[in-house]
ZADO-1210 file (C-alpha; in nm, 4 decimals, padded with zeros to 6 digits):
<atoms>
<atom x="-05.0200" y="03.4791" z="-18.6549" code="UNK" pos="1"/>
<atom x="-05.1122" y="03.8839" z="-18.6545" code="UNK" pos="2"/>
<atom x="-05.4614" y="03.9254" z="-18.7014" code="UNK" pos="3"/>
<atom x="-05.5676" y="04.2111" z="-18.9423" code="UNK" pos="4"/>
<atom x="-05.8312" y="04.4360" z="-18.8401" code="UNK" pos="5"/>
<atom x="-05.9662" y="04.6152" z="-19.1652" code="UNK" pos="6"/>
<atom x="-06.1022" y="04.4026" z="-19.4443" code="UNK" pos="7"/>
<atom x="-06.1935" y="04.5029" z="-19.8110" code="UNK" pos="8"/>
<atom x="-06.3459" y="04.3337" z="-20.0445" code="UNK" pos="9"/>
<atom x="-06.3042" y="04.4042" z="-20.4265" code="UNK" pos="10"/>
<atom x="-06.0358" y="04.6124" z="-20.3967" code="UNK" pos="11"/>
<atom x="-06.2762" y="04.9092" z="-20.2576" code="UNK" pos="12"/>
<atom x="-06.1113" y="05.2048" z="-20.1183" code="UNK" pos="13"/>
<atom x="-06.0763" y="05.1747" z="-19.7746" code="UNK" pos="14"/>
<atom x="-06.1025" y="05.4674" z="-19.5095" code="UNK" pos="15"/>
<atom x="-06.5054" y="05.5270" z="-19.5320" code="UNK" pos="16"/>
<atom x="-06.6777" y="05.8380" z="-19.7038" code="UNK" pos="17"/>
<atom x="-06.5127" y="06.0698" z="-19.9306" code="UNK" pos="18"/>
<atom x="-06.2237" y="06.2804" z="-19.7056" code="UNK" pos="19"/>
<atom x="-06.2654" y="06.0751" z="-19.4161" code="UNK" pos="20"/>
<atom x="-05.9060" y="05.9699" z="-19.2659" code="UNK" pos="21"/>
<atom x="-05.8984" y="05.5820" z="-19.2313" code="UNK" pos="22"/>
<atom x="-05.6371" y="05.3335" z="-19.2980" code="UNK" pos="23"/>
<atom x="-05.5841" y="05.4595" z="-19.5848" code="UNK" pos="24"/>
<atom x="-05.5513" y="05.8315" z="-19.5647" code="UNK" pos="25"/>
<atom x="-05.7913" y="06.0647" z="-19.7194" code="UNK" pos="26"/>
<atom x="-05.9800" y="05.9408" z="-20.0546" code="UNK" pos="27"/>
<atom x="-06.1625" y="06.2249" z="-20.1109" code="UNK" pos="28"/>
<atom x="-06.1028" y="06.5094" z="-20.3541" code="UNK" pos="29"/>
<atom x="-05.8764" y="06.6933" z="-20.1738" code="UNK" pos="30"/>
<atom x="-05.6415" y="06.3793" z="-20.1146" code="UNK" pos="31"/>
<atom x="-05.2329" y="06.4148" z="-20.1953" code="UNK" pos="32"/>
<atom x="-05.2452" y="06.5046" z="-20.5828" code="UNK" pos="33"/>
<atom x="-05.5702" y="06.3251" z="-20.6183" code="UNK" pos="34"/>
<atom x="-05.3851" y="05.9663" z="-20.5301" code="UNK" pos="35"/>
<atom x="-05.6254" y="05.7041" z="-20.3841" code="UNK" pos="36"/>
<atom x="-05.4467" y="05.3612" z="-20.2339" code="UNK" pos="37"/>
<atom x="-05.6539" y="05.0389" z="-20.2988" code="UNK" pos="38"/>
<atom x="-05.5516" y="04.7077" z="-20.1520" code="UNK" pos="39"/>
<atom x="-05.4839" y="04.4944" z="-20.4062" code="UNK" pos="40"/>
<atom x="-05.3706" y="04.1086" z="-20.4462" code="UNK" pos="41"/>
<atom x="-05.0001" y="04.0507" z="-20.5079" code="UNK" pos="42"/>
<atom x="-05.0921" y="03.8724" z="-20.8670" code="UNK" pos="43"/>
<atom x="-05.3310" y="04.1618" z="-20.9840" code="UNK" pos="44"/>
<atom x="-05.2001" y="04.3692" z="-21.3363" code="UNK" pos="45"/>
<atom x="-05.1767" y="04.6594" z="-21.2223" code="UNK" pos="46"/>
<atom x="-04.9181" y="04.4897" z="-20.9600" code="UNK" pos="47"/>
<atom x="-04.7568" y="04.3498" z="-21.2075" code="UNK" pos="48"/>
<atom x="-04.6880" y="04.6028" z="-21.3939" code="UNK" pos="49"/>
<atom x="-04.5042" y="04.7641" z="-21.0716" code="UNK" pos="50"/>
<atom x="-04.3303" y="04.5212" z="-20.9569" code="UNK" pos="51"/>
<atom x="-04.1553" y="04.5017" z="-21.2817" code="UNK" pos="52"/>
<atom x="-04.0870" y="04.8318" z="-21.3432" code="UNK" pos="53"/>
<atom x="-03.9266" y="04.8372" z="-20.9709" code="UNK" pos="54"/>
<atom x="-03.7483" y="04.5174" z="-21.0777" code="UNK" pos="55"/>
<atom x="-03.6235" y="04.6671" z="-21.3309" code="UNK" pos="56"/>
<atom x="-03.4444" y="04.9857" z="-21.2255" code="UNK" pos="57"/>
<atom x="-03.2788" y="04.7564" z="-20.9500" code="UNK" pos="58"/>
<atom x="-03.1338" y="04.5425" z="-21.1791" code="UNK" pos="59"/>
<atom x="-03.0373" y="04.9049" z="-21.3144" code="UNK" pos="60"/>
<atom x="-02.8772" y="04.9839" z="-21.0448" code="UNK" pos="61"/>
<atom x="-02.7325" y="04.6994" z="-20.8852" code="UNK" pos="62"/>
<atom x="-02.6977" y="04.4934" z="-21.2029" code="UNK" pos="63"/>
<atom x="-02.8989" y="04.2452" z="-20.9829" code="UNK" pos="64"/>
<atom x="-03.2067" y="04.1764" z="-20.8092" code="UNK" pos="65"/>
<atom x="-03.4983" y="04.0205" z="-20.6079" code="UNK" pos="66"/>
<atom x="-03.6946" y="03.8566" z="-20.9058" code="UNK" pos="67"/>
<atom x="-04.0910" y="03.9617" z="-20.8106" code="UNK" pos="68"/>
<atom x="-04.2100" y="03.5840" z="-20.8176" code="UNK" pos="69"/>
<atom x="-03.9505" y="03.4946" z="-20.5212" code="UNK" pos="70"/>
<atom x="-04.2050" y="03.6793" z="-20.3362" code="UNK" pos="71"/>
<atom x="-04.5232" y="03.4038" z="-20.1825" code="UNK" pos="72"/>
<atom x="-04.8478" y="03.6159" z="-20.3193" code="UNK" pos="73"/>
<atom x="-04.9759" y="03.4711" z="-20.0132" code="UNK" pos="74"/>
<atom x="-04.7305" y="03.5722" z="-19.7669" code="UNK" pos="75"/>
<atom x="-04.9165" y="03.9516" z="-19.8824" code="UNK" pos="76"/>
<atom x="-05.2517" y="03.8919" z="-19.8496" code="UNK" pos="77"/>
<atom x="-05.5280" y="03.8856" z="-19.5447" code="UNK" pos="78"/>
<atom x="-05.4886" y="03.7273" z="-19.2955" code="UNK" pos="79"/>
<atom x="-05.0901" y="03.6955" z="-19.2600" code="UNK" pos="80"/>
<atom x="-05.0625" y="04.0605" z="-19.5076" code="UNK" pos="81"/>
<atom x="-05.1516" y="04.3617" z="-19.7478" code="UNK" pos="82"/>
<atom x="-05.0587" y="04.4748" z="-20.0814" code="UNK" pos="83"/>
<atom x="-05.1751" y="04.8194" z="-20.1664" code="UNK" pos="84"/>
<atom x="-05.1727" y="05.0480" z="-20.4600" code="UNK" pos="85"/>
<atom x="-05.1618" y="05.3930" z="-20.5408" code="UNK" pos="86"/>
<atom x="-05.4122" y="05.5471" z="-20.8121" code="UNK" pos="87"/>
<atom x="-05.3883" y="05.8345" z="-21.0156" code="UNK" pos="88"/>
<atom x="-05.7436" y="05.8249" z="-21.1956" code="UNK" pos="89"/>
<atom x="-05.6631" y="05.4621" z="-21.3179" code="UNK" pos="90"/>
<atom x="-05.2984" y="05.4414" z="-21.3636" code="UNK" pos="91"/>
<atom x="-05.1124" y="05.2689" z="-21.0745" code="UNK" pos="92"/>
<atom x="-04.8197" y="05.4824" z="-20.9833" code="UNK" pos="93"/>
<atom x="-04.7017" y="05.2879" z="-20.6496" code="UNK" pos="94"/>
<atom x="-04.7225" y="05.0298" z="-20.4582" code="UNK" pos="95"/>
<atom x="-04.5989" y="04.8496" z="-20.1053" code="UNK" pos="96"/>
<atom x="-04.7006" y="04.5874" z="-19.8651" code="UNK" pos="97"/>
<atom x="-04.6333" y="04.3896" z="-19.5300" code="UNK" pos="98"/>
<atom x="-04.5733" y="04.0362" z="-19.4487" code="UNK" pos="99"/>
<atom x="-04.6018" y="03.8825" z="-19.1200" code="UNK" pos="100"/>
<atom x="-04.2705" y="03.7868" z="-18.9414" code="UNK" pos="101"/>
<atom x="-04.1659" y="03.5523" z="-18.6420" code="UNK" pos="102"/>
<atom x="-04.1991" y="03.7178" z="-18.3161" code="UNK" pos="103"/>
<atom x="-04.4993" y="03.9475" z="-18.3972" code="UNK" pos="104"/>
<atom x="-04.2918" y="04.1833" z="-18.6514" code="UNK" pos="105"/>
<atom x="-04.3856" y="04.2804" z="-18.9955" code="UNK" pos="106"/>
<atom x="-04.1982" y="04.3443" z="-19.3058" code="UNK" pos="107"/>
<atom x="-04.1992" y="04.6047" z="-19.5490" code="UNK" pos="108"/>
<atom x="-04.1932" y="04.4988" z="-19.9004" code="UNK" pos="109"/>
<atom x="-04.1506" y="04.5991" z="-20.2609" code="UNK" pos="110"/>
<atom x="-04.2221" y="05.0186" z="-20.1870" code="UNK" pos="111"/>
<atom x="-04.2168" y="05.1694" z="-20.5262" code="UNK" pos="112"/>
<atom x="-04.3290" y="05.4703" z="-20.6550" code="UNK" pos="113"/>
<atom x="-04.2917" y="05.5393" z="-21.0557" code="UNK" pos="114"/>
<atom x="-04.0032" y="05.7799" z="-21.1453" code="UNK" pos="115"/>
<atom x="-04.2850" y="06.0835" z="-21.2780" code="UNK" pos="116"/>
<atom x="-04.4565" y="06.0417" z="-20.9294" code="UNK" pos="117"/>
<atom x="-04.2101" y="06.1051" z="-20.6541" code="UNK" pos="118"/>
<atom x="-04.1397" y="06.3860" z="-20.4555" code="UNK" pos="119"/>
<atom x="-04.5008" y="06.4522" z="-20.4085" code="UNK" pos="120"/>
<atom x="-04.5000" y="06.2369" z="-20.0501" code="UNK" pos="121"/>
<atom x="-04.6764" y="05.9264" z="-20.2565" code="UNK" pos="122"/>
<atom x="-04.4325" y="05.7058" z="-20.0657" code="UNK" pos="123"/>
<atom x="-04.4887" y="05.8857" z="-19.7675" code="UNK" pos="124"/>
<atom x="-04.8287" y="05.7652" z="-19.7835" code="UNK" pos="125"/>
<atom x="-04.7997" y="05.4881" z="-19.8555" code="UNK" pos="126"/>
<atom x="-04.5213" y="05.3697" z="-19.6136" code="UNK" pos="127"/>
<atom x="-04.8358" y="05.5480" z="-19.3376" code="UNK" pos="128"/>
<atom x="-05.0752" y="05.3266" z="-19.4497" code="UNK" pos="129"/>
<atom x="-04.8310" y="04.9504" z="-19.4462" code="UNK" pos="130"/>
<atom x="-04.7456" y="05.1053" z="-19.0880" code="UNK" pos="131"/>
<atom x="-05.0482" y="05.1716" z="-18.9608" code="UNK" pos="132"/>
<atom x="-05.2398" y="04.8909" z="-19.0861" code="UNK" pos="133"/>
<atom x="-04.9261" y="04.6318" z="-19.0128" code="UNK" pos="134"/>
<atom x="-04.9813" y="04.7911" z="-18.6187" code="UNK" pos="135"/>
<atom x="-05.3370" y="04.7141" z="-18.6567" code="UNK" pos="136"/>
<atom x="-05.3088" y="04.3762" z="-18.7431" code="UNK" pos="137"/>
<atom x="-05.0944" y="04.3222" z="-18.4316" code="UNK" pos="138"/>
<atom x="-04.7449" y="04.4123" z="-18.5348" code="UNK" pos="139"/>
<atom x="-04.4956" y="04.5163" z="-18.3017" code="UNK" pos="140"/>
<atom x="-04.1954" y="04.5718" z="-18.4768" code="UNK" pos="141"/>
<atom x="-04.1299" y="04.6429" z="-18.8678" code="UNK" pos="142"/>
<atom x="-03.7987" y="04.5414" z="-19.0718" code="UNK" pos="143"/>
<atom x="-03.6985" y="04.6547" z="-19.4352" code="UNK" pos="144"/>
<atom x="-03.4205" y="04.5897" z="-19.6555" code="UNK" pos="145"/>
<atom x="-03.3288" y="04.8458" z="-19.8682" code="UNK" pos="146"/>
<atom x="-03.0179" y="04.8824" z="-20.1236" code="UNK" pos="147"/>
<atom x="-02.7071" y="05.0891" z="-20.0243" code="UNK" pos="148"/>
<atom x="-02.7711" y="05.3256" z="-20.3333" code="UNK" pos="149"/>
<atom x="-03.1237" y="05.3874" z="-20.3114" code="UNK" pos="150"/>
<atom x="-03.0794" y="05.7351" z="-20.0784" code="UNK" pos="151"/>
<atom x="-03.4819" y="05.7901" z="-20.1809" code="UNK" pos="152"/>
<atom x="-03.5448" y="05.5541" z="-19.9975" code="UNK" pos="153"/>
<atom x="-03.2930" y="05.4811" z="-19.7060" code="UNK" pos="154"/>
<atom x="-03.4189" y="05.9019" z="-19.6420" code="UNK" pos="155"/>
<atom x="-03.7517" y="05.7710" z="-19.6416" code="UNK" pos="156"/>
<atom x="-03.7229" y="05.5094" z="-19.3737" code="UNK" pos="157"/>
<atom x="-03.4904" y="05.7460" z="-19.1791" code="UNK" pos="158"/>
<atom x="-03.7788" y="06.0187" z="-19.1465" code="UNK" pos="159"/>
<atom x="-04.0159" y="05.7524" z="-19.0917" code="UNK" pos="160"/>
<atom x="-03.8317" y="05.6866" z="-18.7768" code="UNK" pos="161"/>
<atom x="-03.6349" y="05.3600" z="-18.8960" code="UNK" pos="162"/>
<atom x="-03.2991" y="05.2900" z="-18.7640" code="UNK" pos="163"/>
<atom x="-03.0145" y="05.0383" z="-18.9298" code="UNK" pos="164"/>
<atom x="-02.9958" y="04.6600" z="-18.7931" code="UNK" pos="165"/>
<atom x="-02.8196" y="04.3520" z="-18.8887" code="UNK" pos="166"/>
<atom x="-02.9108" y="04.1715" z="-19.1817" code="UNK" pos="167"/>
<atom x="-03.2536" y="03.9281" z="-19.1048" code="UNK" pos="168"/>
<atom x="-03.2226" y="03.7499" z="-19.4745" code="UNK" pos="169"/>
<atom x="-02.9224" y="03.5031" z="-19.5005" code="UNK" pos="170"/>
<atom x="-02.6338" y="03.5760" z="-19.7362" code="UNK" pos="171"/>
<atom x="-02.7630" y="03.9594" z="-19.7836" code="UNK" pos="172"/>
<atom x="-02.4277" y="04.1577" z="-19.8450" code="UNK" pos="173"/>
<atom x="-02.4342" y="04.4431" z="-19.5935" code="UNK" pos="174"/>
<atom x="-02.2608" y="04.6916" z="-19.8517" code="UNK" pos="175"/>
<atom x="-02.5321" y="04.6418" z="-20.0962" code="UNK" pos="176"/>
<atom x="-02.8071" y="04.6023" z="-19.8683" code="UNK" pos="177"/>
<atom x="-02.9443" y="04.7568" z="-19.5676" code="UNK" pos="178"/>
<atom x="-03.1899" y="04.6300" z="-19.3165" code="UNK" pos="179"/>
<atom x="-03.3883" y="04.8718" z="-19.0597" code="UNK" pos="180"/>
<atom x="-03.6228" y="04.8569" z="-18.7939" code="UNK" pos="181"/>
<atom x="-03.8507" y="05.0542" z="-18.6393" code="UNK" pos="182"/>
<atom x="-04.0486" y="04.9983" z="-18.3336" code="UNK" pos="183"/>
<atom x="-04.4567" y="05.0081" z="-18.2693" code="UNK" pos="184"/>
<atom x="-04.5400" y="05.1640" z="-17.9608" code="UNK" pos="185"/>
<atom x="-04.9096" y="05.1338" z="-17.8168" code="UNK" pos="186"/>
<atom x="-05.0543" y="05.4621" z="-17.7744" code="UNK" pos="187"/>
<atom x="-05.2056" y="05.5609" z="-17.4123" code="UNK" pos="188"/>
<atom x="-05.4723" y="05.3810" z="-17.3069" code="UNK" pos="189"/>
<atom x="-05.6549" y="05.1039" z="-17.5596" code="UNK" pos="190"/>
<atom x="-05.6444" y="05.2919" z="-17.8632" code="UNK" pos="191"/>
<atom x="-05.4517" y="05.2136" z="-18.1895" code="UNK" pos="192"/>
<atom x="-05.0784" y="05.1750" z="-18.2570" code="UNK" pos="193"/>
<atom x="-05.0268" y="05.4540" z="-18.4569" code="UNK" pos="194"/>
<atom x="-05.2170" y="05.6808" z="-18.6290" code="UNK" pos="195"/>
<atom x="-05.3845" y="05.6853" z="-18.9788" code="UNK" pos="196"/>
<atom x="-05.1842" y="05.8546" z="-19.2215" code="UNK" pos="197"/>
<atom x="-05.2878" y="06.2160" z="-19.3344" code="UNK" pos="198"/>
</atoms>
């Protein structure tokens, strides 16, 4: 089981006073576009509302996918994961979280950032934040599956430092889907896995 390190309750911002860099980047007024990311549960509204709308333009593009409530709500929440969101004022405009895996690895799951809202390093962010707060928690190693067409987000991973596997879900079809990897490598010394995200 990965222990998690930070804990929030409410759904408060974490990351400490206004501009300070924590786990969850900068919250203060000069923050990327004014985004703030709030942990949130897996069954909350405003997650909802994204995971549908991510749902949705896969089965756009695919003609198929994941349905939302194959996902365990639990599987994403303290102790054994995280589900954060991304604010603008109080409109969610992204989400993404981490679930533990065997062997003291974490995956990535449901990253989505609305249409209007990318290109402005939102998912940049908030793929930071999973990482860093995944490496926290005691994760060595992160997966991901992402789909063949979605080059947002296969560039994402790439830049993020993620390299292509083999499959890790049964039956996946490797020309539709890709899994990806990426390592977590303990800093010098004692101190954290990787860094907070800026």
């Amino acid at each position: 089981m990965i222990r998690f390190a930070h804990r929030a309750k409410g759904g408060a911002v974490l990351g400490g006073a206004p501009g300070h860099h924590g786990p969850f980047g900068a919250d203060g007024p000069n923050a990327l576009a004014d985004v703030r990311l709030v942990p949130r549960p897996y069954t909350h509204p405003d997650t909802q509302i994204l995971l549908y709308a991510l749902y949705a333009e896969q089965v756009a593009l695919y003609g198929f996918a994941d349905h939302p409530d194959l996902t365990e709500p639990r599987d994403l929440e303290l102790p054994e994961g995280l589900f954060v969101l991304a604010y603008s004022g109080h409109t969610p405009v992204g989400c993404g979280g981490w679930r533990t895996m065997p062997g003291r690895a974490a995956e990535i799951k449901r990253l989505y950032v609305e249409p209007e809202q990318r290109g402005h390093g939102h998912g940049r962010r908030l793929l930071g934040t999973l990482e860093h707060t995944a490496a926290q928690a005691g994760a060595r190693r992160l997966v991901v599956e992402t789909g063949s067409r979605n080059v947002r987000a296969l560039a994402l991973f790439a830049g993020a430092g993620y390299t292509l596997r083999d499959p890790y879900v049964d039956g996946r079809d490797p020309t539709i889907t890709r899994a990806m990897t990426k390592p977590l490598l303990r800093t010098a010394g004692n101190g954290p896995l990787s860094a907070p995200p800026r």
